[in-house]
C-alpha positions in Angstrom: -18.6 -14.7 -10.2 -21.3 -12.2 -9.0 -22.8 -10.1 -10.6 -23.5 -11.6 -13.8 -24.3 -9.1 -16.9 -26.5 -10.7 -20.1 -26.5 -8.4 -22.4 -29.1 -5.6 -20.7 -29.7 -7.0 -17.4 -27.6 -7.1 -14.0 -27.9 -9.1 -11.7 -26.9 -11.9 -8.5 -28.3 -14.8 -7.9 -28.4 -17.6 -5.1 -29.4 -21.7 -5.9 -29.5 -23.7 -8.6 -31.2 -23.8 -11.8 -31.3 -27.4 -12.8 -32.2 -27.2 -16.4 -29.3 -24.6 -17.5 -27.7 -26.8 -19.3 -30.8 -27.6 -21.4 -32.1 -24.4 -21.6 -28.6 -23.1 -22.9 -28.5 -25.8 -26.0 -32.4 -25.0 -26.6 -32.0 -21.1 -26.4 -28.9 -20.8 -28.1 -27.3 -19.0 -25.3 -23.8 -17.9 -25.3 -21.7 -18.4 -22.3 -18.1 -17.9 -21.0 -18.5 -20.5 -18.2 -20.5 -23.0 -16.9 -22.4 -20.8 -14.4 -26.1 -21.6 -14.1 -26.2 -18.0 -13.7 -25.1 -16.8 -17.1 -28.2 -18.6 -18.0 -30.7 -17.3 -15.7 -29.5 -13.8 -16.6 -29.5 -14.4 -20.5 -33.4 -16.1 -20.4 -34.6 -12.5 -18.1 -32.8 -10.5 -20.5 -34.5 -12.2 -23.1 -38.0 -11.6 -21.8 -37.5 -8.1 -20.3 -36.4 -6.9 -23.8 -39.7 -8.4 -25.5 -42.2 -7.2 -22.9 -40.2 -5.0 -21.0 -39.0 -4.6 -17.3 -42.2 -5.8 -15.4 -44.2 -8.2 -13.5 -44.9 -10.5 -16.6 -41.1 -10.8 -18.2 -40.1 -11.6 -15.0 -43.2 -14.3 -14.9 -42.2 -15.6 -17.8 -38.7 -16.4 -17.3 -39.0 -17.9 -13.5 -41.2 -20.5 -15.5 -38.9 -21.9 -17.7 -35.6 -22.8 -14.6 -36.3 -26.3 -12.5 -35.0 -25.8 -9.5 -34.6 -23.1 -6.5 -33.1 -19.7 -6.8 -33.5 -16.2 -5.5 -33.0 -13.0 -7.9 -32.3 -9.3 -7.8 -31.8 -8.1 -11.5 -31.4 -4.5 -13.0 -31.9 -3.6 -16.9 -29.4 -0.8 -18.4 -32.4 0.1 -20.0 -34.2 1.5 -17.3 -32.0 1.3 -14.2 -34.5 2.3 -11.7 -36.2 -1.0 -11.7 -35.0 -3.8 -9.2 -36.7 -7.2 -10.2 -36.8 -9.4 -7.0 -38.2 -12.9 -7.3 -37.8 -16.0 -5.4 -38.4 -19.9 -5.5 -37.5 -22.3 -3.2 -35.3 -20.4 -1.5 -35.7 -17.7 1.5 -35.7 -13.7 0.7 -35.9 -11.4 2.7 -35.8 -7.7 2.3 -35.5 -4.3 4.7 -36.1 -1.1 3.7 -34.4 1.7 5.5 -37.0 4.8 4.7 -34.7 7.6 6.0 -31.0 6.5 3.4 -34.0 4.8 0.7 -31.7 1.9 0.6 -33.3 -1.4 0.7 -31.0 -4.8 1.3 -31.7 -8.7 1.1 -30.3 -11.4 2.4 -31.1 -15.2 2.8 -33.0 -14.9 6.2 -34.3 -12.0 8.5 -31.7 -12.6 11.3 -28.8 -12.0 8.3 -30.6 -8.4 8.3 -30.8 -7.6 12.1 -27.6 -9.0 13.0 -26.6 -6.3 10.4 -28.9 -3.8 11.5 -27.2 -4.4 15.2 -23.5 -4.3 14.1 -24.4 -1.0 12.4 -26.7 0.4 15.7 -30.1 0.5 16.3 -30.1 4.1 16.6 -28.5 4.8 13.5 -30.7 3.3 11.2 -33.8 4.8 12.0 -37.8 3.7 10.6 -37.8 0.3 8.7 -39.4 -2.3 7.1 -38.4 -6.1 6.8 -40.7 -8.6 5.3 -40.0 -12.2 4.1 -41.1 -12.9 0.4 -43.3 -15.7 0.2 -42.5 -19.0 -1.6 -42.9 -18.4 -5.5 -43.0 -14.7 -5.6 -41.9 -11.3 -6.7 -41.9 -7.8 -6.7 -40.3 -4.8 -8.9 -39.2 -1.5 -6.9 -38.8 1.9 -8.6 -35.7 2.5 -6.6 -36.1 6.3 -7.7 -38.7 6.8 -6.1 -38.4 4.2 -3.3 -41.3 2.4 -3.1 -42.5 -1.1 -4.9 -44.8 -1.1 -8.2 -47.7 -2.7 -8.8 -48.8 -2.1 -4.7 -47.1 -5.1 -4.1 -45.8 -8.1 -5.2 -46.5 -10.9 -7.6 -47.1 -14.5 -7.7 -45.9 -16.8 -9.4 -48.1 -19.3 -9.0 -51.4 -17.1 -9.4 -52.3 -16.8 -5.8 -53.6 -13.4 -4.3 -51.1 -11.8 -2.2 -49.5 -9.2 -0.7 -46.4 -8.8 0.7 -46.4 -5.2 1.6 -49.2 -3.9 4.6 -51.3 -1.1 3.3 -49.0 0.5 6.5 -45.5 -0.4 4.6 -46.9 1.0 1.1 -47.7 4.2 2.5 -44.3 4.9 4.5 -42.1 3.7 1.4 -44.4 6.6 -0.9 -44.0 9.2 2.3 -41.1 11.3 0.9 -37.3 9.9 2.0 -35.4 12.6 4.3 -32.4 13.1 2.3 -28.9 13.9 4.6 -27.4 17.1 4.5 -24.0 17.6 4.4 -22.1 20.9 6.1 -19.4 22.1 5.4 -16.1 22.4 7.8 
């Protein structure tokens, strides 16, 4: 049933939001199933189109779910945003500088087991990190590096998930393949 669109905003997401049921009779939402998910969505899309696609909309709407859940979300509106956030469950993200592709999974040994199957030598320089409990971070995927020099928290710690060494290799320039021609 992945990926769920609401309205402007795309998205997968892994848990369980306790309250949907609630917070669909409060909010009005409008749903085809009874997916927790069509929820989650609907409540971010909500937020994002009031304050727009940042650190606070996404704030906002991880407040109102009980329970645990991981997100990645895109708007239509500005599709070079990825909204990441996590509570009570694991995320964890690598970023492959040389292809600017970034993947997450539930746990780091999802990611190098991948990273093996694929070949070490293939992948070249990355970056894995684990998010910690009751964060988030938006990446401008067009230019391949998070906002905000870092991530967010949602419970109002100070924190940062990417090194100072991290944030400068995601902003160094991405080598782009070249194709030839046969």
């Amino acid at each position: 049933n992945h990926p769920i669109v609401a309205g402007n905003i795309v998205g997968v997401h892994n848990g369980t939001i306790e309250n949907h049921q609630v917070l669909r009779e409060r909010l009005s939402i409008p749903t085809r199933g009874e997916v927790d998910s069509e929820v989650l969505f609907s409540v971010l899309e909500r937020t994002t189109n009031r304050l727009g696609v940042n650190a606070e909309a996404v704030k906002m709407a991880a407040k109102v779910f009980a329970g645990a859940f991981t997100i990645a979300a895109v708007s239509k509106v500005n599709k070079d945003l990825l909204m990441l956030t996590r509570v009570g469950r694991p995320l964890d993200v690598a970023y492959f500088y040389e292809f600017g592709v970034m993947v997450g999974a539930s746990e780091e040994r999802i990611i190098r087991a991948a990273i093996e199957a694929v070949g070490e030598s293939r992948i070249g320089k990355r970056y894995i990190g684990s998010f910690p409990e009751s964060t988030g971070a938006i990446f401008d995927v067009n230019h391949n590096r998070p906002l905000e020099a870092g991530a967010f928290d949602l419970l109002q710690r100070s924190l940062t998930i990417f090194s100072p060494e991290a944030m400068a290799a995601c902003t160094a320039p991405i080598k782009t393949p070249t194709s030839s021609k046969v």
